[in-house]
C-alpha positions in Angstrom: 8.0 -9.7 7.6 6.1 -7.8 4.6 3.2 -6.5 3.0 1.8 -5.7 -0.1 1.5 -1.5 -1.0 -0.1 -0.3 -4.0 -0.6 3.1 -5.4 -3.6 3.8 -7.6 -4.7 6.4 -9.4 -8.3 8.0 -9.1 -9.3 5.4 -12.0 -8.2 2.7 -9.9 -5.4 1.8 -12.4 -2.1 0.3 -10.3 0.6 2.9 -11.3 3.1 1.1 -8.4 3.5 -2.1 -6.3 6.4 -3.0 -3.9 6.1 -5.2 -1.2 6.7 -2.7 2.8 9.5 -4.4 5.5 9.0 -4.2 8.6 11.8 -1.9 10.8 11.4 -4.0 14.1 9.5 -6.8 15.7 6.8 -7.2 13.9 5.2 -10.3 16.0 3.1 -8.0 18.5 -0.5 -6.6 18.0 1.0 -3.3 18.3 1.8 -0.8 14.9 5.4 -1.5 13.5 7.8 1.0 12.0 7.9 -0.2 8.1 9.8 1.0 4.6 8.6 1.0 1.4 10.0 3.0 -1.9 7.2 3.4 -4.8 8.8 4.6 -8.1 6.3 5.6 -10.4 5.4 8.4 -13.5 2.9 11.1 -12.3 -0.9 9.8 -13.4 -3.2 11.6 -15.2 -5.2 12.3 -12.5 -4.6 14.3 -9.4 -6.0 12.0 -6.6 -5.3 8.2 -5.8 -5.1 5.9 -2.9 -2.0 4.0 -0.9 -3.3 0.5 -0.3 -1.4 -1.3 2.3 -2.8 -4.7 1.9 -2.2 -7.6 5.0 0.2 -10.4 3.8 -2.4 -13.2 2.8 -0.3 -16.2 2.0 -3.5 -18.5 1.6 -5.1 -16.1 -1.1 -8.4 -17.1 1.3 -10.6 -14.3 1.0 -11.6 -14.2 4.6 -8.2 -13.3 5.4 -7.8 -10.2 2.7 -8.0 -6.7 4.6 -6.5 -3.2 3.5 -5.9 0.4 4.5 -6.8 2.7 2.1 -5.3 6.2 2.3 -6.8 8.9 0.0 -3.6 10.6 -1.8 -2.6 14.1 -3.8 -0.4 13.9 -6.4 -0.5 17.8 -7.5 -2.2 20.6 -5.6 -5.5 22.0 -7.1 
């Protein structure tokens, strides 16, 4: 099983995209253990997000969902 995980940039511009794997059973309402390797040049600015979007297969929008976490890329 996998996701979508993108890194943005304060701007919102998508600096990284890789699709996260699930470690273990991933059939279970419970959280699963995942991996995911972004490579991407340092942005301009010094906040983003981490999107970890649900796999939508349909494209429906009723299905679409996310978790954004606010990021750092360089201490103030």
């Amino acid at each position: 099983a996998s996701f979508p995980v993108r890194l943005k940039d304060a701007n919102g511009v998508e600096i990284a995209v890789t699709p996260a794997t699930a470690e273990s059973e991933w059939m279970t309402t419970d959280f699963v253990p995942f991996s995911a390797t972004l490579t991407f040049l340092t942005p301009t600015t010094d906040t983003g997000m981490l999107e970890l979007h649900k796999d939508n297969p349909s494209g429906l929008p009723e299905y679409d969902d996310a978790l954004i976490i606010p990021i750092r890329f360089r201490l103030p």
